[in-house]
N, CA and C atoms as a LAMMPS dump frame, in Angstrom:
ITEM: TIMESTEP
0
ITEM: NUMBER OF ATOMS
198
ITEM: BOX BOUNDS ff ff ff
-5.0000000000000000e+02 5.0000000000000000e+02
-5.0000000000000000e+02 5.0000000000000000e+02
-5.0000000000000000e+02 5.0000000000000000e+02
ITEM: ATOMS id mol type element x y z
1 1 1 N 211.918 -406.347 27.298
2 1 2 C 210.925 -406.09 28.31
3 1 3 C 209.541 -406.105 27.664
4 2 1 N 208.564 -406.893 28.795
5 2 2 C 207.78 -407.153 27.746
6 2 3 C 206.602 -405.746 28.476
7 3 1 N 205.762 -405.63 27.592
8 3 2 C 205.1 -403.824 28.208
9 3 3 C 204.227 -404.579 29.305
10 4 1 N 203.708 -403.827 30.079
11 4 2 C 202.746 -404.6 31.384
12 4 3 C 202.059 -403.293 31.821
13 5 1 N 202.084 -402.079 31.354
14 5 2 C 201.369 -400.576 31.984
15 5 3 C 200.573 -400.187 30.92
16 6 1 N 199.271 -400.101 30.711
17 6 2 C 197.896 -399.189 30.33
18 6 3 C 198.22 -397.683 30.123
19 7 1 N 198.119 -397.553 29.034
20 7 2 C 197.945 -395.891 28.768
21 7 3 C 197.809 -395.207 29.338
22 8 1 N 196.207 -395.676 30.617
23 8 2 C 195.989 -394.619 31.639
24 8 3 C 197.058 -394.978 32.794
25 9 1 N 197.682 -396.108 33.782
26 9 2 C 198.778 -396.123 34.199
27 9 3 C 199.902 -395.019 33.569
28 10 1 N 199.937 -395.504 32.686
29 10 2 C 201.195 -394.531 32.275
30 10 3 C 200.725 -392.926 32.147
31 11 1 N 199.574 -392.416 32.136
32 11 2 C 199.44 -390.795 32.539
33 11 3 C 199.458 -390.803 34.057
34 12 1 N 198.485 -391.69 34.757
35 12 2 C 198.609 -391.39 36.062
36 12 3 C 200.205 -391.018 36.431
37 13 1 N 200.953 -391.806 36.016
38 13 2 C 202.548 -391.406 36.619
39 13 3 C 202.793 -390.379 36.294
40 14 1 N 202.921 -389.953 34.884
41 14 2 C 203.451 -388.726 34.644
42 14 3 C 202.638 -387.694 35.081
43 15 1 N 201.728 -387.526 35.32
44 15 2 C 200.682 -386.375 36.195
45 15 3 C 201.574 -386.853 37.563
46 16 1 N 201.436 -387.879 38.542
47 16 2 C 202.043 -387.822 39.833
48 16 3 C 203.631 -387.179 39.699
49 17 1 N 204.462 -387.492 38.747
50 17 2 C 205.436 -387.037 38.623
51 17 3 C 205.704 -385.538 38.734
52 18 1 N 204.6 -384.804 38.08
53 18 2 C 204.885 -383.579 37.176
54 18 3 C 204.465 -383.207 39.302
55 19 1 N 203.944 -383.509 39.461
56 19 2 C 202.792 -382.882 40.797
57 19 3 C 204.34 -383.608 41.847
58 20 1 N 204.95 -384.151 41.85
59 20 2 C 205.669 -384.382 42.442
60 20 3 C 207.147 -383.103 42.545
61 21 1 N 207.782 -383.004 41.269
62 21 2 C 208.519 -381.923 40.805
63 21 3 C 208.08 -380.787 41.34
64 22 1 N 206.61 -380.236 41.03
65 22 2 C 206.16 -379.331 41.609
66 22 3 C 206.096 -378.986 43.283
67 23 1 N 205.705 -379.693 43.643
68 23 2 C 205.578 -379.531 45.116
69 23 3 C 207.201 -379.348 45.76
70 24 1 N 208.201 -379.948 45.065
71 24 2 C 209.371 -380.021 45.852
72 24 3 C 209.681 -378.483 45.196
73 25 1 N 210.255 -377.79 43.664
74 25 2 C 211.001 -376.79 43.084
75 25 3 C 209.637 -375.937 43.659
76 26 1 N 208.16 -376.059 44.177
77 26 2 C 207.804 -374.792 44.195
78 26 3 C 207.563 -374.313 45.935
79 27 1 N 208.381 -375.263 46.433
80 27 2 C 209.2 -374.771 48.141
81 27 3 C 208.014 -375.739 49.27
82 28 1 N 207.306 -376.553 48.822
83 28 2 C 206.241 -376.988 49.173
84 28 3 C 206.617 -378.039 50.24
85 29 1 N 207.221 -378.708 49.895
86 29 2 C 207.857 -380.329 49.966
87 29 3 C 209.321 -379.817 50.134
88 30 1 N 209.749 -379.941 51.119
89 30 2 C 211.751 -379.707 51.125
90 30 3 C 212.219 -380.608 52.267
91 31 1 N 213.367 -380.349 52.051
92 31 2 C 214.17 -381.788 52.941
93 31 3 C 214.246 -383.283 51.948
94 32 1 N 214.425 -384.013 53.039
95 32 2 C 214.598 -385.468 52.362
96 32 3 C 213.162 -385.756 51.696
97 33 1 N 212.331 -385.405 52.613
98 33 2 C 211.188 -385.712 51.64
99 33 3 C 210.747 -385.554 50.076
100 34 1 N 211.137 -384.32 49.975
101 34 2 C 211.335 -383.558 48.615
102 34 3 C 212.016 -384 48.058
103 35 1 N 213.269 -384.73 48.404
104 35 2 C 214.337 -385.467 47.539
105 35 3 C 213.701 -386.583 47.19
106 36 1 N 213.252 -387.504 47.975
107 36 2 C 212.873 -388.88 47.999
108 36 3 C 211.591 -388.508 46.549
109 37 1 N 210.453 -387.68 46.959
110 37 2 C 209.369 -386.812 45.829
111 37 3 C 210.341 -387.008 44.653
112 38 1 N 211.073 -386.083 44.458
113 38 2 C 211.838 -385.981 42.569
114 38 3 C 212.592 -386.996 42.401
115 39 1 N 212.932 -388.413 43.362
116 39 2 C 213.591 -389.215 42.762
117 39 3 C 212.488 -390.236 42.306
118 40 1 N 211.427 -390.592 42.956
119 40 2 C 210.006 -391.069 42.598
120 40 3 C 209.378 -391.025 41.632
121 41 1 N 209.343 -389.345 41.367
122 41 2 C 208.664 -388.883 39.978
123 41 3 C 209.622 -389.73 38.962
124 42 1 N 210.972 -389.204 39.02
125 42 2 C 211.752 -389.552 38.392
126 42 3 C 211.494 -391.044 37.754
127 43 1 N 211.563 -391.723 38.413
128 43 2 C 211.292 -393.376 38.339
129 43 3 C 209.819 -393.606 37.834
130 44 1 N 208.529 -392.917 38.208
131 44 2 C 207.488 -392.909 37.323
132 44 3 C 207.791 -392.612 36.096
133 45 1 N 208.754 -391.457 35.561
134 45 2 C 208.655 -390.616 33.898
135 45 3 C 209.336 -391.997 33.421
136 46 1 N 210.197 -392.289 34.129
137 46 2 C 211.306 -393.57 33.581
138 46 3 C 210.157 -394.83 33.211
139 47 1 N 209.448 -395.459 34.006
140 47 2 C 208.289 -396.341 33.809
141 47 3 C 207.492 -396.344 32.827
142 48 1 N 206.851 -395.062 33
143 48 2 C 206.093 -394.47 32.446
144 48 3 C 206.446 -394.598 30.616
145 49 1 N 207.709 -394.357 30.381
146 49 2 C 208.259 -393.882 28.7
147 49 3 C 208.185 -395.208 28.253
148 50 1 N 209.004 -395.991 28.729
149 50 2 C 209.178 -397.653 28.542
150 50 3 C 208.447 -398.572 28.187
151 51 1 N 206.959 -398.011 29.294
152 51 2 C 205.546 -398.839 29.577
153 51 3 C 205.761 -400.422 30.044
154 52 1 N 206.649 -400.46 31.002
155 52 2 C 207.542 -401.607 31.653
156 52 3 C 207.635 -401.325 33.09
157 53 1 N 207.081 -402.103 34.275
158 53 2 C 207.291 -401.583 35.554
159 53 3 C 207.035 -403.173 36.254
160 54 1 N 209.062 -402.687 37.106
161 54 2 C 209.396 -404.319 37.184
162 54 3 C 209.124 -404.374 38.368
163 55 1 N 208.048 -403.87 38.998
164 55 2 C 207.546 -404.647 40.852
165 55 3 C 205.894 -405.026 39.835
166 56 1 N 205.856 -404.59 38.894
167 56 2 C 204.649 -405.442 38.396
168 56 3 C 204.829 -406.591 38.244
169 57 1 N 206.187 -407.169 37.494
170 57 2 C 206.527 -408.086 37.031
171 57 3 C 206.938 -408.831 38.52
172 58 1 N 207.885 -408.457 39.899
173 58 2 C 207.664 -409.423 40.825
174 58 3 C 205.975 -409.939 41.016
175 59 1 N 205.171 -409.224 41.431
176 59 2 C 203.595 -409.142 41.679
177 59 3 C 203.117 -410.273 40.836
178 60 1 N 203.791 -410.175 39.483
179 60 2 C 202.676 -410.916 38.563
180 60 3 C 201.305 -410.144 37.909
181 61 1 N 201.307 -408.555 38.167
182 61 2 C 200.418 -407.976 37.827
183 61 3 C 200.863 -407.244 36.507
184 62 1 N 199.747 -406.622 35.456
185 62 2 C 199.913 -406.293 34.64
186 62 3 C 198.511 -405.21 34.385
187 63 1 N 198.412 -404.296 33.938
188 63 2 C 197.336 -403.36 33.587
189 63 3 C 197.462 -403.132 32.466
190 64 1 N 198.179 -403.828 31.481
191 64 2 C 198.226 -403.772 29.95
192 64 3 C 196.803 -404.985 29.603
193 65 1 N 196.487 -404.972 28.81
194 65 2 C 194.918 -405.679 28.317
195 65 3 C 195.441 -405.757 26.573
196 66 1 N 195.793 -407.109 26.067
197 66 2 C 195.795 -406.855 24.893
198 66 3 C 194.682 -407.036 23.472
């Protein structure tokens, strides 16, 4: 995989993530919504570690700058 996410991409996620977790475990966000929230985050931290995000790669977009 070739990297295609920017440093700052990759905090933005993990900040949306962390703010995602939060809102659902701190009673904010519940129901499906809240589920759908921590499986999201989830998939940002996952993106995020890798620095690989494959609807960039359908798009053709990239926020990596080498």
């Amino acid at each position: 995989m070739k990297r295609n996410m920017s440093n700052i991409d990759r905090t933005i996620r993990v900040v949306l993530a962390a703010l995602f977790v939060y809102l659902y475990f701190g009673g904010i966000v519940t129901g499906t919504l809240g589920i759908v929230l921590v499986v999201l985050g989830g998939v940002f931290l996952l993106t995020s570690f890798v620095s690989f995000c494959p609807l960039y790669t359908l798009f053709k977009f990239s926020t990596f700058k080498k």
